[in-house]
C-alpha positions in Angstrom: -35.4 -3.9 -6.2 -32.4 -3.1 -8.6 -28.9 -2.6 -7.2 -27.1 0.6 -8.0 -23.5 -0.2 -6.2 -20.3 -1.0 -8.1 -19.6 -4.7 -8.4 -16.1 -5.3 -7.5 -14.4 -8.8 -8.2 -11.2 -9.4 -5.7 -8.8 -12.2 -8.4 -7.0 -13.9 -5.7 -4.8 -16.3 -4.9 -5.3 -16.4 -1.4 -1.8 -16.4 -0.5 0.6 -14.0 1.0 -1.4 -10.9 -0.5 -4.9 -12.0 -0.6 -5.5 -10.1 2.9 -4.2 -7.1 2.0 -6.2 -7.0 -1.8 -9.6 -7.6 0.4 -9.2 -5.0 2.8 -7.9 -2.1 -0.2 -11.6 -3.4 -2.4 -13.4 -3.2 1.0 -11.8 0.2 1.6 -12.6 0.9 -2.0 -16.3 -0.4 -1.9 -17.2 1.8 1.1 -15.6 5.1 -0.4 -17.7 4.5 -3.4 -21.1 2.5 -2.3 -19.9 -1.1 -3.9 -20.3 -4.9 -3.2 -17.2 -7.1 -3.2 -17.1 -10.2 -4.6 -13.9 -12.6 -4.2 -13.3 -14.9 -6.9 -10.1 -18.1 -6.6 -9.1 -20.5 -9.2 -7.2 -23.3 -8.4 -5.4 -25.5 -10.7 -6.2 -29.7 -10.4 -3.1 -30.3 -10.7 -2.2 -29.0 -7.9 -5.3 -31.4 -6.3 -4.7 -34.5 -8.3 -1.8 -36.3 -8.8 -1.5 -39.7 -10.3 -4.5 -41.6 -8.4 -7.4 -43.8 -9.0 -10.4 -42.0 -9.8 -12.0 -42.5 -6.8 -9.2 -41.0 -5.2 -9.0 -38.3 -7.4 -12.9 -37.5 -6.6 -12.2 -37.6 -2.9 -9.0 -35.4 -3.2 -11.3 -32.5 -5.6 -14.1 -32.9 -2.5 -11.9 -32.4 0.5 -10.3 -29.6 -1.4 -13.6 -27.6 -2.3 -14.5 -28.4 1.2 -10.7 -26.6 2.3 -10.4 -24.5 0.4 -14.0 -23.1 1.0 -12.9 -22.8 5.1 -9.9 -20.7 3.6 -11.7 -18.4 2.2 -14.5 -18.1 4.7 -11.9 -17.3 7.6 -10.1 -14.6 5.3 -13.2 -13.2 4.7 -14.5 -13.0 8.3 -10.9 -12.2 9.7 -12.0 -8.8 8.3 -15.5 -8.3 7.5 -16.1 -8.5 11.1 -15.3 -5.4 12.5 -16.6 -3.1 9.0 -20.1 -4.1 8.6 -19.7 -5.2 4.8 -20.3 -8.3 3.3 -18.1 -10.5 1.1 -19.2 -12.4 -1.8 -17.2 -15.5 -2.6 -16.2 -18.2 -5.8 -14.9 -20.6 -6.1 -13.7 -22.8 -9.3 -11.3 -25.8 -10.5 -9.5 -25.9 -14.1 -7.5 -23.9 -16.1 -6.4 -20.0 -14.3 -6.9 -18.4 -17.6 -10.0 -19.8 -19.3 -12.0 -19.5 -15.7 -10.9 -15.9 -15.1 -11.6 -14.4 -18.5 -15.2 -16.8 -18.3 -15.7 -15.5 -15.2 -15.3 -11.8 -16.0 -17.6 -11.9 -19.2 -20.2 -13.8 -17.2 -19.6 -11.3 -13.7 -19.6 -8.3 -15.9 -17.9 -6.3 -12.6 -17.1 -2.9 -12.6 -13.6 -2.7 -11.2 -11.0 -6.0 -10.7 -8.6 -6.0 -8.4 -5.6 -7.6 -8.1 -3.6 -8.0 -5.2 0.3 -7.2 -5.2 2.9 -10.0 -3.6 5.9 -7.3 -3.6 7.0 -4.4 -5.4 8.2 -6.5 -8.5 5.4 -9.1 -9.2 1.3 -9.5 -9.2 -0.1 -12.3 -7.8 -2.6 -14.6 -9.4 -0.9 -13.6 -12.1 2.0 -15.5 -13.3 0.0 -16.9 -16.4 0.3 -13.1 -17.3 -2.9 -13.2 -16.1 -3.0 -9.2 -16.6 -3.4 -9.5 -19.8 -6.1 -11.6 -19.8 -8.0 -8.9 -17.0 -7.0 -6.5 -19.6 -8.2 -7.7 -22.3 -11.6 -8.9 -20.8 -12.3 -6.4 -18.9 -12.9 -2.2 -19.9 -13.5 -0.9 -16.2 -11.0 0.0 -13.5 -8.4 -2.2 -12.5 -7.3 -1.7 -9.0 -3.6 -3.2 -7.9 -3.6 -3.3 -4.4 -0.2 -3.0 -2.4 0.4 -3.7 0.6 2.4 -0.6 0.9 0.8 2.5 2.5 -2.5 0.5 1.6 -6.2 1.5 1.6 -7.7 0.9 5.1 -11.5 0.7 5.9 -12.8 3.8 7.4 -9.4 5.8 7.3 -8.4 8.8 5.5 -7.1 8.4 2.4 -4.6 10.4 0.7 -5.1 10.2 -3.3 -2.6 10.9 -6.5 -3.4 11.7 -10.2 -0.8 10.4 -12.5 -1.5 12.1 -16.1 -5.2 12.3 -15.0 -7.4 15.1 -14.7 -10.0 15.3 -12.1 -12.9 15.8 -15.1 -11.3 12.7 -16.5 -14.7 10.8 -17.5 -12.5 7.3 -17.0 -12.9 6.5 -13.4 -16.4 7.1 -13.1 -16.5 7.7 -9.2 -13.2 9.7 -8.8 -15.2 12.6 -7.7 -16.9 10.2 -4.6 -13.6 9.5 -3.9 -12.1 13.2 -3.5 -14.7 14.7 -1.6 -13.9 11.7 0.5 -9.8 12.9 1.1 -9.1 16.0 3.3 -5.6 15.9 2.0 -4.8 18.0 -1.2 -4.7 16.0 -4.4 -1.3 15.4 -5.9 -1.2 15.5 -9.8 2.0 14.1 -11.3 2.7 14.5 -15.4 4.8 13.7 -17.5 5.4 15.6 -20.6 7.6 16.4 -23.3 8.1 20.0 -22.3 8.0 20.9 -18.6 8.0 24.2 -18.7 4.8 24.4 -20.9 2.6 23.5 -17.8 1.3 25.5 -15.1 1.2 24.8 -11.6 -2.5 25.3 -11.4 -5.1 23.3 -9.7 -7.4 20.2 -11.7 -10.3 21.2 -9.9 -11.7 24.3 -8.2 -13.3 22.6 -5.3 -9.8 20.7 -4.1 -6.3 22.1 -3.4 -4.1 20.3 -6.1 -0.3 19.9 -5.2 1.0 19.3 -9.4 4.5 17.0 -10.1 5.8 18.0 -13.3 8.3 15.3 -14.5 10.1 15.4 -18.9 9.5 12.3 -20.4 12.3 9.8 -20.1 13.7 6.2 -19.0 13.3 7.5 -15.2 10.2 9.4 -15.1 7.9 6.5 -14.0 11.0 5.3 -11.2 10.8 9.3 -10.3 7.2 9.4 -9.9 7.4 6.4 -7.6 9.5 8.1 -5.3 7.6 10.8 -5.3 4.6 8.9 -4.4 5.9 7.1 -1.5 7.1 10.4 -0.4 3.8 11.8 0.0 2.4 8.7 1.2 0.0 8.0 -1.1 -2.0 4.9 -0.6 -4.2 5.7 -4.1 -2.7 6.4 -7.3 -5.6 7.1 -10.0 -3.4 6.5 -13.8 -5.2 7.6 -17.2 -4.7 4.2 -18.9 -6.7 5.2 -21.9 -5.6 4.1 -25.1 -6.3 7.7 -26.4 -4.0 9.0 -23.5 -0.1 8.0 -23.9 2.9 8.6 -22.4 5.5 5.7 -24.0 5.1 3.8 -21.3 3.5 0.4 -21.1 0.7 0.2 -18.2 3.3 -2.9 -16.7 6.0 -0.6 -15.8 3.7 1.3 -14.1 2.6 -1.8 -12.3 6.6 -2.8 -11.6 7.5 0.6 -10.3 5.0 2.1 -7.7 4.6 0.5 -4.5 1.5 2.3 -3.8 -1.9 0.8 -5.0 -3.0 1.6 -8.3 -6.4 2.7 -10.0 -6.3 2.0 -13.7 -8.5 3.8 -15.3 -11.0 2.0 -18.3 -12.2 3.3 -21.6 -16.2 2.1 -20.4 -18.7 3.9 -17.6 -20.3 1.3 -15.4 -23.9 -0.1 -16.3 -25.6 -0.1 -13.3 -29.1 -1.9 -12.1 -27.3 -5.3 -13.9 
């Protein structure tokens, strides 16, 4: 029988945010019917050092062996109490090459990427989102750990320069008619005063930010944002859609999670 959820692939690192990233994708995967797969990369460097290679070959098995208890544990820690099964991989060699092969061969509909504070991603030093942007067309979520998605909760979502009939994340309706709370719509335009405080759709109450383009907007949306305690931020990260700011400030300056939207619909039945 063909399988018609959304594949999501959890990048992680498995340190200090790696709980946190699971529990916004399996927030994320119930809202919207997917399957989460987790997906760790670890460097043998950080396994071998200068040994014999028997020694090395015994260091790379009791590491697998590890490292596969790690991620086991994390993965039960919180599977157990929302009846949704993890997926796991895990790889040796170099961060980049094994991501971006890994996407291409995956083919998942939304990454996500966990958050280690409000100024860096993790598992991604290697600017790492570049390579998840550039493999990858679908949604990119960044989870924070700040008012973060939580299994079975209400969720309180925010549009930034996206319109509800915006065809970029494919299951934004699923997750509106999911929200009690009114939808908040920040922009950011040239000309304020040009836009109407109107709703972006007719079947939700829309609360709508409007913010003039400049160095602070982004900083002013954020504060916004955390205001109204968002713990989902849906941005239009089309190339057709811009707003002179790069996709990483947007990244550095919210402490909310983040949905990025992609320029592809999923395929389904893969």
């Amino acid at each position: 029988m063909k399988n018609n959820k959304y594949k999501i692939l959890v990048l992680s690192d498995l340190k200090k945010s790696a709980e946190s990233a699971l529990k916004n994708a399996i927030s994320l995967a119930k809202l919207v019917d997917g399957e989460v797969t987790l997906f760790h990369v670890k460097k043998p460097t950080e396994v071998v050092g200068r040994e014999s290679q028997l020694s090395a070959m015994r260091s790379i098995n009791q590491e697998h062996i590890d490292t596969n208890k790690t991620i086991e544990s994390l993965i039960n820690s919180i599977t157990k109490d929302y009846d949704l099964n993890v997926d796991y991989k895990f790889t040796m060699g170099n961060l980049k090459n094994e991501v971006e092969n890994f996407i291409n061969q995956f083919q998942p509909d939304i990454i996500v990427l966990g958050k280690r504070n409000s100024k860096t991603l993790s598992f991604i030093g290697d600017n790492l989102i570049d390579v998840v942007l550039k493999n990858h067309d679908g949604v990119i979520m960044v989870a924070s750990d700040k008012h973060p998605l939580q299994p079975n909760q209400e969720i309180s979502i925010g549009l930034l320069n996206q319109e509800q009939s915006t065809p970029n994340i494919y299951f934004l309706d699923k997750l509106i008619h999911k929200t009690k709370q009114p939808l908040k719509s920040f922009k950011i335009v040239d000309n304020p005063i040009t836009i109407k405080n109107t709703d972006t759709t007719s079947e939700k109450n829309t609360i709508v930010y409007v913010f003039e383009k400049g160095g602070d907007a982004i900083k002013n949306v954020s504060k916004y944002a955390s205001k109204n305690k968002i713990n989902l931020l849906c941005v239009n990260n089309s190339k057709y859609h811009t707003t002179n700011t790069s996709i990483k400030d947007i990244i550095n300056n919210f402490n909310v999670s983040l949905l990025l939207a992609g320029d592809q619909k999923p395929v389904l039945n893969k």
